[in-house]
C-alpha positions, 0 to 999 in steps of 0.5 A, spaced: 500 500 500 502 506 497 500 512 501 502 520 500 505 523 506 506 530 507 512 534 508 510 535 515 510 528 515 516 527 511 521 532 516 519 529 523 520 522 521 527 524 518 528 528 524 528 522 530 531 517 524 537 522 526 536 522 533 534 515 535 535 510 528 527 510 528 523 511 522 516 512 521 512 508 516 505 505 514 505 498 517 505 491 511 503 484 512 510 482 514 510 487 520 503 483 522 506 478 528 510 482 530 505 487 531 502 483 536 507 479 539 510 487 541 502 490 543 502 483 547 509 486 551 506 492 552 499 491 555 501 486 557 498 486 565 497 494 564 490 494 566 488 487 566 490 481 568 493 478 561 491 483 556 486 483 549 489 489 545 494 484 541 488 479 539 484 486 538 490 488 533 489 481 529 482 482 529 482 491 527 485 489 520 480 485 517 474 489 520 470 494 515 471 500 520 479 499 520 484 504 516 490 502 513 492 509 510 492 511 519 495 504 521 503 506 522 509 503 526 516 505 529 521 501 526 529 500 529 533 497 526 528 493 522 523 490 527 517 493 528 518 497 536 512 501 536 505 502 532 497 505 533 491 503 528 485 506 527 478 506 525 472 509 524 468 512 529 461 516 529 458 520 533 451 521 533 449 528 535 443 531 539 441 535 533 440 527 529 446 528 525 452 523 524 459 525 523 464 521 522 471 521 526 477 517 527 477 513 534 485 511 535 488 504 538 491 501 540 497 504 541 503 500 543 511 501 544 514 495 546 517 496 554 524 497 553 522 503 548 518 507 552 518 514 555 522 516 549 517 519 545 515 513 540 507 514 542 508 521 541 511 521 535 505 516 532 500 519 534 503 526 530 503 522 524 495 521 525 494 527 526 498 529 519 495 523 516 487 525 519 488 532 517 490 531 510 485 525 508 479 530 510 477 527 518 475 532 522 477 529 529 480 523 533 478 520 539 480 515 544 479 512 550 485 512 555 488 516 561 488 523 561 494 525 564 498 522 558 494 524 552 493 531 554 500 531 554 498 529 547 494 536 545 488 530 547 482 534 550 477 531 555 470 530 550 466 532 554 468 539 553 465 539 547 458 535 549 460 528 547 459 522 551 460 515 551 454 510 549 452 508 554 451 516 555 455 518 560 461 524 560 467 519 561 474 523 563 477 517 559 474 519 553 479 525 549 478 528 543 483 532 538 480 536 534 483 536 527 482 544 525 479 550 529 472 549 530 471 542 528 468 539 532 462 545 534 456 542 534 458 536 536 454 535 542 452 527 541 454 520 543 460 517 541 460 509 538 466 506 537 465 500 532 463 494 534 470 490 533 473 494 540 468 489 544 472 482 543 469 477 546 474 473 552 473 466 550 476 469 544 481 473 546 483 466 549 484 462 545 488 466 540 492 468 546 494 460 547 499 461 540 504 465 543 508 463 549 505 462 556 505 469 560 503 469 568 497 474 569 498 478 575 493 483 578 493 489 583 498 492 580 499 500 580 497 500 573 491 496 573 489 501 580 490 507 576 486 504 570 480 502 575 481 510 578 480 512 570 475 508 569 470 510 575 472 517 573 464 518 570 458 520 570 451 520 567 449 526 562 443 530 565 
């Protein structure tokens, strides 16, 4: 797959290809047990025992809502340390419109990789891409405190809230332009290909090499504190 990438887009890859040896480019079929096998590591007893996301990344590319053109990977070396896919997303407003956005994940940089700005720098190859190819937003659900970092702001600030109709602090969006997501004041529906089922999610896991599940862990605390953090749209 051939993809038109921006000079903005172009100028970032070279410039961390300089610092750090990491290049930023579409992600190909050869990539794909990598990938997973690198989101297994990184979310792996994150905020559950186990983890989904690498079945969930299986899964997400053969999926109708999935985007290619926004589907990047870091690569060191020849191997694959970083990725983010994407989706389509809607959301249906209080006004009866729907309006289709991008939702973001999973987003994973392998262990080792971490804190050295690789998710950043994917996630600012989709917001490039986004913009160009048209979207008006991106949104996804996780921890503010590093995606505000990232220029994320909590979706409530524009009225929009999660299925089930509640104002989520996971929940954060990106504008993609001044004012685009005026207007917006809706529910957010990510496609149905994010709700895995477990027996799945198991049995796709007995391929790789067995991992001890651990539970009670800071991260997984922190995640329960996120999670709870909601509340109901009057």
């Amino acid at each position: 797959m051939v993809m038109k990438i921006t000079n903005d887009q172009k100028g970032l890859a070279e410039e961390i290809s300089k610092l750090q040896g990491v290049i930023f480019r579409l992600e190909q079929p050869e990539d794909f047990c990598a990938v997973e096998e690198l989101v297994r590591d990184a979310f792996w007893n994150l905020f559950v025992p186990g983890c989904c996301e690498h079945y969930l990344t299986h899964i997400l590319r053969e999926s109708k809502a999935f985007l290619p053109e926004l589907d990047f990977v870091a690569v060191l070396d020849g191997n694959p340390i970083g990725c983010v896919m994407a989706a389509k997303g809607v959301i249906e407003c209080d006004s009866g419109a729907r309006r289709e956005v991008v939702t973001v994940g999973p987003i994973a940089v392998a262990p080792a990789y971490q804190r050295q700005g690789v998710g950043g720098q994917l996630l600012g190859h989709v917001k490039r891409a986004a913009r160009s190819l048209g979207y008006e937003a991106l949104l996804l659900c996780g921890d503010p405190n590093y995606y505000g970092k990232q220029g994320f702001l909590p979706a409530e600030r524009f009225g929009i809230r999660t299925d089930d109709n509640h104002y989520a602090a996971a929940l954060q969006a990106f504008p993609l332009s001044e004012g685009a997501l005026q207007g917006a004041s809706g529910r957010y529906r990510e496609d149905e290909v994010y709700f895995v089922e477990e027996a799945a999610v198991e049995a796709f896991d007995r391929q790789f090499p067995p991992r001890e599940q651990a539970s009670g862990t800071e991260s997984q605390k922190r995640f329960q504190e996120i999670v709870s953090m909601r509340k109901a749209a009057e």
